[in-house]
N, C-alpha and C positions, 0 to 999 in steps of 0.2 A: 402544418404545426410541427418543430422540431423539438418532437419531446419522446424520452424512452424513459420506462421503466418508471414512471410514476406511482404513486403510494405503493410501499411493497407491501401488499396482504396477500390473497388468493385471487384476487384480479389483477395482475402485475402485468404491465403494458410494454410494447416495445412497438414504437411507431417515429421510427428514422423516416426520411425520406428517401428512397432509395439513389438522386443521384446524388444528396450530402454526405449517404454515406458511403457512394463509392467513391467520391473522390477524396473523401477522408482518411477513407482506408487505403487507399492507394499512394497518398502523399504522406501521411504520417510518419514516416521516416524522415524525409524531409525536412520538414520543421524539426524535428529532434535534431537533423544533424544544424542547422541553422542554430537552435538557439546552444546546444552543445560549441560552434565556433564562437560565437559570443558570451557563453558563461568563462570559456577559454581566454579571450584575447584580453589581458590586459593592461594592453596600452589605449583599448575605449574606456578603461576605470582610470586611466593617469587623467588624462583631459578632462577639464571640467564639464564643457562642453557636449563632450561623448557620453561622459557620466549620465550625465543629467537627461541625455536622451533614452540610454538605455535602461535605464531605472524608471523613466516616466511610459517605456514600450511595456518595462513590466510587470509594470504597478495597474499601469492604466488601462495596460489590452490585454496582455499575458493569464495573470494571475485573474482579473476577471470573467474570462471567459473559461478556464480551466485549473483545477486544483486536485490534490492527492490528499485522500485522508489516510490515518496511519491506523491498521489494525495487528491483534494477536492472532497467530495461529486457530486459537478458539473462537474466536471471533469469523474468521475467515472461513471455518469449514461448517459453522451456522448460516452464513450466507448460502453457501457452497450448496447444500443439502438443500437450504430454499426454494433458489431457484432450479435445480435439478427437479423439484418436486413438481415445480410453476408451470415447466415444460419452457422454460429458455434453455436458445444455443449457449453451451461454455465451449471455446475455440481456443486453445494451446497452442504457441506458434512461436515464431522469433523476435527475441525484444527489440523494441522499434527503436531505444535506444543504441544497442548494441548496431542493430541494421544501417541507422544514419550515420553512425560515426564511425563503422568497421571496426569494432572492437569486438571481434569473433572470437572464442578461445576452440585450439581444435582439439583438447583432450576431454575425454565426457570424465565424471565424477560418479563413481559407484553406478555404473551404468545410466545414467541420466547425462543429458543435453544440457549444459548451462547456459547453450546459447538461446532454447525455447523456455523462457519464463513468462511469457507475456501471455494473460488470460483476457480474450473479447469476450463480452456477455450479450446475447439477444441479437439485435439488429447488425449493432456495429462486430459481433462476431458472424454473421453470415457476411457482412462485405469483405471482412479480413478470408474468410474462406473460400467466397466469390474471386479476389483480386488474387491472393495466393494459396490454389488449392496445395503447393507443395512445403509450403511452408507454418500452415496451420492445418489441424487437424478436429474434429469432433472430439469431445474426451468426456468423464462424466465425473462428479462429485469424490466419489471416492478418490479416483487417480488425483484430481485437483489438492486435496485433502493431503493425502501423504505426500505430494511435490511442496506442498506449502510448510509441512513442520521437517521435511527434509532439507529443504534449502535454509528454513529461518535456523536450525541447529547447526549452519556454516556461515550464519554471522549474515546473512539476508533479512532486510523488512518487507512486512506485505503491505502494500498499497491500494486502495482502491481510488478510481479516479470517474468523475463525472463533468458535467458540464455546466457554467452558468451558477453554480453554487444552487440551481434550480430542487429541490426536494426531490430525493430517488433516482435525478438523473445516474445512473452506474451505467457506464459502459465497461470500463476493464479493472484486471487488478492485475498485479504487478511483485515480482521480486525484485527487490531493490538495494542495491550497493553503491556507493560514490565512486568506484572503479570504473563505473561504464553509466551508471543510472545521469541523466543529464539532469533530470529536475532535481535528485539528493545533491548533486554536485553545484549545481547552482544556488540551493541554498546554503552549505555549509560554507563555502568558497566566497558567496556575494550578498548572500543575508535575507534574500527572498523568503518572504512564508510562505513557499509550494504547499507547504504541507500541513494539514490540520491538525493538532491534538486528537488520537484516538477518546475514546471513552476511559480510559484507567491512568492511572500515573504509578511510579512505584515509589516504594517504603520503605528505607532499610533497617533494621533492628541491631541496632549499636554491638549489642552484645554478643551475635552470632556472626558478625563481620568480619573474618579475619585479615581484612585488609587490600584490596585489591593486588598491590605489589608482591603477595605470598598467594592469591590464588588461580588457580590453574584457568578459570575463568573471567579474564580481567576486564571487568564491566565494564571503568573507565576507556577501556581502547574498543570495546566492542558498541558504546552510544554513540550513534552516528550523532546525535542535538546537542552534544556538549553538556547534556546533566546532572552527567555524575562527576564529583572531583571526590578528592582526599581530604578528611582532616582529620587529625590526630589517627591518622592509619587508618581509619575506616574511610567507607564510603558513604559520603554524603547524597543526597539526590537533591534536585531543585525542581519544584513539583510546576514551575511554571515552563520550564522548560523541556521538561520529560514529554514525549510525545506518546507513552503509553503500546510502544513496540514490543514490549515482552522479552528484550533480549539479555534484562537482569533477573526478572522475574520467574523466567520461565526455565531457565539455564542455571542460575544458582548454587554450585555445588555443595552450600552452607547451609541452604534455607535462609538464607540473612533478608531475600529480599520479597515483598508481597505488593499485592497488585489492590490498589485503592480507587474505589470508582470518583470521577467526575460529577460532583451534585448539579446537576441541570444544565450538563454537557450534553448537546445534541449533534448529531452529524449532518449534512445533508443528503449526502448520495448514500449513507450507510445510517437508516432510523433503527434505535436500538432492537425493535422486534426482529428484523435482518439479520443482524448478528449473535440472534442470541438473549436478548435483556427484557424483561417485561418492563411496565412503565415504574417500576419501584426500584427499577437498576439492579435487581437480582436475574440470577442464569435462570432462563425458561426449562432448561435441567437439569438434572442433578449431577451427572458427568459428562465427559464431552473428551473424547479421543477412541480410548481402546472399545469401551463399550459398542459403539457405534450404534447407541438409540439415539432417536429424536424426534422431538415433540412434531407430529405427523400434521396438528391444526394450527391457525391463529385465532378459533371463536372466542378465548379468554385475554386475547388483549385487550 
C-alpha cells in the first residue's frame, strides 16, 4: 500500500514502500530537471500540437499525481512541532529543484545555505538521507522553524507537497522562488494550478495603504499569484487569487494588510489540525512564534 502519513492525529503513519521510495528519492531530481526543460522551452507552447500534448501530460498525469499546497510561516512551524512530537524524520537537504536544473548559488546568506531548502518528512526523508547521507541531514523543528520565517522574510513561499491529492499524504515542504523553484515557475510562466490556495487570503484596509509604489515593501512585486494590483494608489487584493502566502500580511510595514480565513477551505496533505486551526478555523493558540508554546494534545479536536 503506498500511503504515508495518514490522518495527522497522535497516530500519524508513514508506510512508503521502501523501494518507491528509494528510487524516488534518488530520481527526484530528475524529473525536476525534466519538467523545469519543458516549463522552459517555448517553442513546445508555439505548436499546437506540442501544446496540446503538453498541457494534457500536465493536466492529466502531472498535476494528478502531485501538487503544492501553499502555507504561512505559522502555519508551517504548527506542522513542524507536530510532527517533531509524532516522532517523524524532518531531513534538510538540497532543493531538488535547484539539483536538477543546476541552479546552485555559492554565496550562503547570513550564514545559511540557500542551496539546502528542501524539507523530507517520515519515510520519504529517510530515503532522501538513505540515497544522500551528504547532502541531507537530520534537523529538528525548531531549526526548521527559524529557516522558514527566515527565508519567507527574503521574499520565499512555504510549500507543502504530498501525493495523489490523497488525505495527509505530506511528504515535503519546501522554500519556494520562481528563480530556481520549477513548479512556481511553471505556474506563473504556463498557468498550471501546481498550487493549492492555503487556508487564509488577505485584506487590505484602504485607509492604512500607503500605496505600494511609496512603500518600502512592495507587495505587488513580492505576490508571486498576481493578486495584488493598484488602484487609485492603494493596493487591491483578489481573494480568488491570493494563495494565502503571507508575504503581504505578515511583512506590512503599514499594518494595511490582514489575513482572512477560507470558510470551508480544506487542504489535503495539510488538514487544519496540522497546522494549527481547530475545526472552527481559529488558532489552537493563542501566539505562535517568539513564545515558543504549543498545544502539546489533539484530544479536543
Amino acid at each position: 500500500m503506498f500511503v504515508a502519513h495518514v490522518d495527522h492525529g497522535l497516530r500519524l503513519h508513514s508506510r512508503i514502500p521502501f523501494p518507491f521510495n528509494i528510487l524516488g528519492s534518488r530520481y527526484e531530481y530528475l524529473v525536476m530537471r525534466v519538467l523545469g526543460k519543458m516549463t522552459d522551452a517555448d517553442w513546445l507552447y508555439r505548436n499546437r500540437v506540442t501544446k496540446w500534448f503538453v498541457d494534457r501530460l500536465a493536466n492529466r498525469v502531472v498535476l494528478p499525481l502531485i501538487h503544492g499546497e501553499v502555507l504561512d510561516p505559522d502555519e508551517v512551524e504548527h506542522m513542524l512541532r507536530r510532527l517533531e512530537e509524532e516522532g517523524h524524520a524532518m531531513a534538510l537537504g538540497t532543493c531538488e529543484c535547484r539539483h536538477g536544473c543546476g541552479l546552485f548559488e555559492e554565496n550562503q546568506v547570513n550564514g545559511r545555505d540557500p542551496n539546502r531548502t528542501c524539507v523530507m518528512i517520515g519515510d520519504w526523508g529517510k530515503g532522501h538521507l538513505y540515497i544522500y547521507p551528504r547532502q541531507y541531514r537530520h534537523t529538528s523543528a525548531d531549526e526548521l522553524a527559524d529557516l522558514a520565517r527566515f527565508w519567507h522574510d527574503r521574499g520565499r513561499i512555504l510549500t507543502a507537497w504530498g501525493c495523489r491529492d490523497m488525505h495527509g499524504f505530506l511528504i515535503s515542504y519546501c522554500h519556494c522562488h520562481p528563480s530556481y523553484c520549477v513548479p512556481l515557475r511553471n505556474q506563473r510562466k504556463r498557468g498550471n494550478p501546481v498550487f493549492r490556495p492555503g487556508y487564509n487570503f488577505a485584506r487590505v484596509e484602504p485607509s492604512a495603504c500607503i500605496g505600494p509604489n511609496r512603500c518600502r515593501w512592495n507587495c505587488v512585486e513580492r505576490c508571486f499569484f498576481e493578486a495584488i494590483r493598484v488602484s487609485e494608489g492603494k493596493a487591491v487584493v483578489d481573494p480568488e487569487k491570493c494563495h494565502g502566502c503571507g508575504q503581504c500580511y505578515l511583512h506590512c510595514p503599514e499594518g494595511a494588510v490582514s489575513k482572512v480565513r477560507r470558510e470551508g477551505h480544506l487542504l489535503s496533505y495539510c488538514p487544519p489540525d496540522l497546522v494549527g486551526y481547530n475545526k472552527m478555523g481559529s488558532y489552537l493558540r493563542s501566539s505562535i512564534g517568539n513564545t515558543g508554546s504549543y498545544l502539546r494534545s489533539s484530544t479536543n479536536l
